[in-house]
C-alpha positions in Angstrom: 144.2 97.4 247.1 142.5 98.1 243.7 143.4 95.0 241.9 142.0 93.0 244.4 138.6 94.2 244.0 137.3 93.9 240.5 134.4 95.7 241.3 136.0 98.9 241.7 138.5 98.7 238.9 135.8 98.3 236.3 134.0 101.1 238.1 137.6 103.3 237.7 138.2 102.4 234.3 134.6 102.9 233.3 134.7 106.2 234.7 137.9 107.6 233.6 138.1 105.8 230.1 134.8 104.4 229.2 131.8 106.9 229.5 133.3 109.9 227.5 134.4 107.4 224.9 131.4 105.7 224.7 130.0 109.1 224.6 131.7 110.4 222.0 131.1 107.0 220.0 127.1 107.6 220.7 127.8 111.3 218.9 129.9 110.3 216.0 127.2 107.2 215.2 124.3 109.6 215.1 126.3 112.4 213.4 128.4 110.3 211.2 130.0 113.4 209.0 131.2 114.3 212.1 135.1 114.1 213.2 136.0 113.0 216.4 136.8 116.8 217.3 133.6 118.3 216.1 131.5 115.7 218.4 134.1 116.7 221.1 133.1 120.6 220.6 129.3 119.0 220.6 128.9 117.4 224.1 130.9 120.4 225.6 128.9 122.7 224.6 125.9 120.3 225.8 127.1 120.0 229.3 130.6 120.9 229.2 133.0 118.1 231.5 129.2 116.3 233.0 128.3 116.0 229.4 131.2 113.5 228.6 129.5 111.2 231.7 125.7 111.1 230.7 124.4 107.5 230.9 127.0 106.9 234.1 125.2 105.8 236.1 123.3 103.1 234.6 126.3 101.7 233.8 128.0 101.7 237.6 125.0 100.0 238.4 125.1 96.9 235.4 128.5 96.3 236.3 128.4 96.7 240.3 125.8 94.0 239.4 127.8 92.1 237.3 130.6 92.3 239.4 128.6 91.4 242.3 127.4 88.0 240.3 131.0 86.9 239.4 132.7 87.4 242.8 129.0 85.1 244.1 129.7 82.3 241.2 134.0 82.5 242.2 133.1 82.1 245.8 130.8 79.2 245.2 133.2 77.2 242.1 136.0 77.8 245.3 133.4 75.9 247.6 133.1 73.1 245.3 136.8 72.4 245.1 
């Protein structure tokens, strides 16, 4: 069940929401007379879909990381109740 592992539902929502946002946020910063459309047309024509998902995988691996730290420092706060 996805809501029972955090892990994978930042994964999902990073994935599916996050990256091409962020990418299109990275385009628009460093073009700023740039509409949100024009950067769109940009990183297509850069790498079509794969170009909305570069810098991924750094960020699967900061948050399985992170992820893998808060379930450790839940486990261990439930052992000290």
């Amino acid at each position: 069940m996805l809501w029972r592992k955090p892990w994978l539902t930042e994964i999902v929502q990073v994935t599916t929401l996050g990256q091409p946002l962020e990418v299109l946020k990275t385009q628009m910063a460093a073009n700023r007379q740039q509409t949100m459309l024009e950067a769109m047309k940009t990183v297509w024509s850069r790498g079509g879909v794969s170009g909305f998902y570069q810098g991924l995988i750094p960020w699967v691996r900061f948050l399985s990381v992170r992820s893998t730290l808060l379930a450790v420092s839940q486990s261990d706060r439930e052992g000290l109740d």
